[in-house]
C-alpha positions in Angstrom: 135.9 -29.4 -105.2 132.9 -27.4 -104.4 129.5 -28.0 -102.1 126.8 -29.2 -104.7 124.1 -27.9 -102.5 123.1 -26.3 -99.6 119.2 -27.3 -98.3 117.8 -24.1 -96.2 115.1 -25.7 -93.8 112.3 -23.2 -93.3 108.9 -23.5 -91.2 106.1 -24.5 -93.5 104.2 -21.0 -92.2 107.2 -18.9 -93.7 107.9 -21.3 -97.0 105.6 -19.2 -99.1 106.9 -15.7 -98.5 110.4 -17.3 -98.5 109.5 -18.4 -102.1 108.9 -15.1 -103.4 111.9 -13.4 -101.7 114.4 -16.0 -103.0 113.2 -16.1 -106.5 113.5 -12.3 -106.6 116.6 -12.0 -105.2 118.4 -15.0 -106.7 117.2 -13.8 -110.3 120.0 -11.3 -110.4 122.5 -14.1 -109.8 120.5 -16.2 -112.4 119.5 -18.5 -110.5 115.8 -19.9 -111.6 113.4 -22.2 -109.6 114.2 -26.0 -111.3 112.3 -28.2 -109.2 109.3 -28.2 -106.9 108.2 -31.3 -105.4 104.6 -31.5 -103.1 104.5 -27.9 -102.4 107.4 -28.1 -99.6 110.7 -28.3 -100.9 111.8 -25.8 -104.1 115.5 -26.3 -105.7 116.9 -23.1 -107.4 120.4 -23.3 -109.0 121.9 -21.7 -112.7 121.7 -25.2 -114.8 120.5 -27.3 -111.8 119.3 -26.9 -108.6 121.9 -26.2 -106.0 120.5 -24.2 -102.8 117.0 -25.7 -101.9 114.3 -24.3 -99.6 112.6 -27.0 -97.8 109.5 -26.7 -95.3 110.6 -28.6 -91.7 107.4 -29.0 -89.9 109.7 -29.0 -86.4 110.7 -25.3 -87.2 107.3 -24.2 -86.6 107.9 -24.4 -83.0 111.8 -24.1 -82.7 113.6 -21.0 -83.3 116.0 -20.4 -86.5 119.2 -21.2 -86.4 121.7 -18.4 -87.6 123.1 -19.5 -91.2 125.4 -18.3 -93.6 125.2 -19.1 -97.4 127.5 -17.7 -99.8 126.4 -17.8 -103.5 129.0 -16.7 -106.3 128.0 -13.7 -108.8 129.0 -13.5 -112.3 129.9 -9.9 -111.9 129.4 -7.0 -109.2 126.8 -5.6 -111.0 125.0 -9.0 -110.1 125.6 -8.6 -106.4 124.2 -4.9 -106.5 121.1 -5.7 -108.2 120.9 -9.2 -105.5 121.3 -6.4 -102.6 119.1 -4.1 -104.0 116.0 -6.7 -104.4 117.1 -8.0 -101.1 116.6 -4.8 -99.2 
């Protein structure tokens, strides 16, 4: 059995520019943005939504917490292209 998914809590300032940088880099992976709900939370999975960035209002004044999410490629050619859009 595997995690369904994983919800990334974000400040509401950074939610935005998070946005664009997980669509880009998630694309290689092809992972596409399935839901949006009120402008704060965004699910982004294959055929469903299974890592999710969502906007915390508490984070705005709390520093991040380290985290480490592990998403599986199809290929290595995947994970190159991931790194290089990540960098």
């Amino acid at each position: 059995m595997t995690i369904n998914h994983i919800f990334l809590n974000v400040s509401p300032s950074t939610l935005p520019r998070l946005r664009t940088f997980y669509t880009a880099i998630l694309k290689p992976l092809g992972y596409i943005e399935h839901m949006a709900y009120q402008n704060r939370l965004f699910g982004y999975g294959t055929d469903y939504p299974y890592f999710w960035l969502n906007a915390c209002a508490q984070l705005e004044t709390q520093k991040p917490v380290p985290t480490h999410i592990a998403i599986e490629a199809k290929d290595f050619d995947a994970v190159d292209k991931f790194y290089e859009v990540a960098m």
